[in-house]
C-alpha positions in Angstrom: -77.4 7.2 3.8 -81.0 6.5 3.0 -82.2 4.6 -0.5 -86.0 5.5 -1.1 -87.7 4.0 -3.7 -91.3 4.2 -4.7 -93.0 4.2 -1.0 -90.5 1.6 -0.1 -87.9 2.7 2.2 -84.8 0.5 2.0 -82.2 0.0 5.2 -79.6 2.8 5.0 -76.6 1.2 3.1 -73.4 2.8 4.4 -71.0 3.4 1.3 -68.0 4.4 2.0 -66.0 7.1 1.1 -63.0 6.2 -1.3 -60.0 6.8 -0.3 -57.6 8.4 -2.0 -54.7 6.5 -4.5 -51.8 7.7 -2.8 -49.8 6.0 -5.7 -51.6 7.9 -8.3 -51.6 12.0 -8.7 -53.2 14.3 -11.0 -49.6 16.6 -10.2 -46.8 14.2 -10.8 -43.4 15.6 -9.4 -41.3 17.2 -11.7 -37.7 15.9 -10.7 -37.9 12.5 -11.9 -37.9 13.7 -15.6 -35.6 16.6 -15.3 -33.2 14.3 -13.7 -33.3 12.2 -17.0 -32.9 15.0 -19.2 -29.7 16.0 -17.2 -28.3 12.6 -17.4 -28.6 12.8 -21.0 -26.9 16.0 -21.0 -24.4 14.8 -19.2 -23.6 12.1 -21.0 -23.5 14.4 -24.0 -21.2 16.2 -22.3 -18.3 13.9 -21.4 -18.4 12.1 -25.1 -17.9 15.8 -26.3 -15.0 16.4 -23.7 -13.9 12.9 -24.6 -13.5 13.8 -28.3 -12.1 16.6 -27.6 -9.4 15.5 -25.9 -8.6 12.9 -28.2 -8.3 15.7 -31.1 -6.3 17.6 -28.8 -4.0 14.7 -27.9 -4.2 13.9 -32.2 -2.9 17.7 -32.9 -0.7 17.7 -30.6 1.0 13.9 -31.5 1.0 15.6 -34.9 2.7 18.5 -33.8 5.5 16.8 -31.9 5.7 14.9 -34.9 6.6 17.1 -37.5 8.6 19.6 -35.1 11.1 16.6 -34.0 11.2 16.3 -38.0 12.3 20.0 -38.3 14.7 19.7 -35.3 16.5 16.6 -37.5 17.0 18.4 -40.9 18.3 21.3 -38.9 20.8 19.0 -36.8 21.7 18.0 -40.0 22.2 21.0 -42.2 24.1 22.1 -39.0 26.4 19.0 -39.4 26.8 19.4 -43.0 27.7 23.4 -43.0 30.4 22.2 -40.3 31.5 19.5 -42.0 31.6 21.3 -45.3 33.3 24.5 -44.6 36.4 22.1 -42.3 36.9 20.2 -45.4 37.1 22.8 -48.2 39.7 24.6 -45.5 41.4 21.5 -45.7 41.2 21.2 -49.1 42.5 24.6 -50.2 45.4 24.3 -47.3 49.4 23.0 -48.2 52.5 23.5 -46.2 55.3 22.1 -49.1 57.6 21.9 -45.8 55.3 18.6 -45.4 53.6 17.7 -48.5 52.8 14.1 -47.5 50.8 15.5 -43.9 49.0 17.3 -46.3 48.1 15.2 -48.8 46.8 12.6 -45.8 44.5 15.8 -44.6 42.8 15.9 -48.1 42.7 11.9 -48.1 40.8 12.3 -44.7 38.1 14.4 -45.9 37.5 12.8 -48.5 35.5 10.1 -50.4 34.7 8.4 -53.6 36.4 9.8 -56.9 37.6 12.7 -55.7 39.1 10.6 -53.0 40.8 8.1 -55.5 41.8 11.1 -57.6 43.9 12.5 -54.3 45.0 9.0 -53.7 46.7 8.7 -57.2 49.3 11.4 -56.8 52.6 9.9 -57.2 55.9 10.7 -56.2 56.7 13.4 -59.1 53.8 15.1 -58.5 54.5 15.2 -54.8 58.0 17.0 -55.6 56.6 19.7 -57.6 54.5 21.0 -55.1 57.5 20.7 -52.7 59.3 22.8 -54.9 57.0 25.7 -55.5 58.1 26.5 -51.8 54.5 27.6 -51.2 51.9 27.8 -48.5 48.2 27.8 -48.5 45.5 28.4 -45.8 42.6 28.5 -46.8 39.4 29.9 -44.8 35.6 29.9 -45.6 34.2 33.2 -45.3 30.9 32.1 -45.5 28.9 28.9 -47.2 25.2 27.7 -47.1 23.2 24.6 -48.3 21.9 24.2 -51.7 20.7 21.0 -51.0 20.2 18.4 -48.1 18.6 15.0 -47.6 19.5 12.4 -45.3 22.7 10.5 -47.0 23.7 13.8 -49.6 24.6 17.1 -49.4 25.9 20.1 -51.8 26.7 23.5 -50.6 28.3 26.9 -51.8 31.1 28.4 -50.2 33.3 31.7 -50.4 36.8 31.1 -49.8 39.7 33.4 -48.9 42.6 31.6 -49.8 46.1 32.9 -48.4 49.2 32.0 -50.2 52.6 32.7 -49.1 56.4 32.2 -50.1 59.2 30.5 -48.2 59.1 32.9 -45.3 63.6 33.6 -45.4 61.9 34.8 -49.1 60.8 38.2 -47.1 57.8 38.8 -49.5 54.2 39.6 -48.9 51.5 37.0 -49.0 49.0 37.1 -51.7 45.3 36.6 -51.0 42.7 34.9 -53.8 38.5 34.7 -53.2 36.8 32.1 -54.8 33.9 30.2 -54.4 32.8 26.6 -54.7 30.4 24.0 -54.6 30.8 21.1 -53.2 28.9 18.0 -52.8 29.3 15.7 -49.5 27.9 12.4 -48.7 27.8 10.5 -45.6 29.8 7.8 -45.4 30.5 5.4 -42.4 28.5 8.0 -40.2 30.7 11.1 -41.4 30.0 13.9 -44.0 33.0 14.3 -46.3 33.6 16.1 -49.8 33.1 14.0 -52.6 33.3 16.1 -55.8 34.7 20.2 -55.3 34.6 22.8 -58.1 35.4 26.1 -58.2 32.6 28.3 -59.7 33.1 31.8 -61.2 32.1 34.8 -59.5 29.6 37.7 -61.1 31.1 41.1 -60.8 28.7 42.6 -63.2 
């Protein structure tokens, strides 16, 4: 390359030719930033599967919760409607062939003042229901629960109540309906009847 200046020519000054910056591009790539961007999404991602699966894991703790809570008050209404309708059979049941077996039933099922009531019945009182030559069965035709929580229970019942003579008497057996309440409690790990009353029935 040839410099000229006024009339002067100058030595021809080789200048070379740049090369070019092979670290530096007018076009830079474009997978460096969109590999970023899907990191980030990523990321997003799993925290929102994350969160989800602790909600589910929440609902569903919940869920097992409160359905093991139903499954116990049912197990225990169960228990109580069993226990109640044995003891009001018992209850309305007497053979006067054995009066004292009898009396030990109620005694059985049994608890608190109603208990000590049972427990109180003395020897004449013993005789005159040997004498009435009678004998009760008693059967619950149906009952349900009125109330229920973990220690207490009250529930209504129908009874048929079956009550015959001396059978050398030859006579038919009479049958009564009535219906009760009765309130249980648990005591020593077993339901049992703690107060009974018979309750009128509506034939209006």
């Amino acid at each position: 390359m040839t410099t000229q200046i006024g009339d002067d020519v100058t030595d021809e000054i080789e200048v070379p030719e740049a090369e070019p910056d092979e670290s530096e591009s007018s076009v830079q790539p474009a997978w460096p930033g969109w590999t970023a961007s899907l990191r980030r999404r990523l990321r997003l991602v799993a925290l929102g599967v994350v969160a989800a699966i602790v909600l589910v894991s929440g609902l569903l703790a919940w869920w097992q919760a409160a359905g093991d809570g139903d499954l116990d008050r049912a197990e225990t209404r169960d228990a109580v409607l069993i226990a109640g309708r044995q003891h009001i059979e018992t209850l309305q049941s007497l053979d006067y062939r054995d009066i004292d077996e009898g009396l030990d039933a109620w005694l059985d099922v049994t608890t608190g003042t109603l208990h000590d009531q049972l427990a109180a019945v003395g020897d004449d009182d013993r005789g005159l229901l040997a004498d009435q030559k009678k004998i009760s069965t008693g059967r619950v035709i149906d009952a349900a629960v009125l109330d229920l929580d973990d220690d207490s229970a009250t529930i209504i019942a129908a009874v048929e109540i079956t009550v015959a003579d001396d059978p050398s008497a030859g006579t038919e057996p009479t049958i009564k309906r009535n219906r009760f309440i009765a309130d249980l409690v648990k005591a020593k790990g077993q339901w049992k009847l703690e107060n009974i009353e018979q309750v009128a029935v509506d034939l209006s």
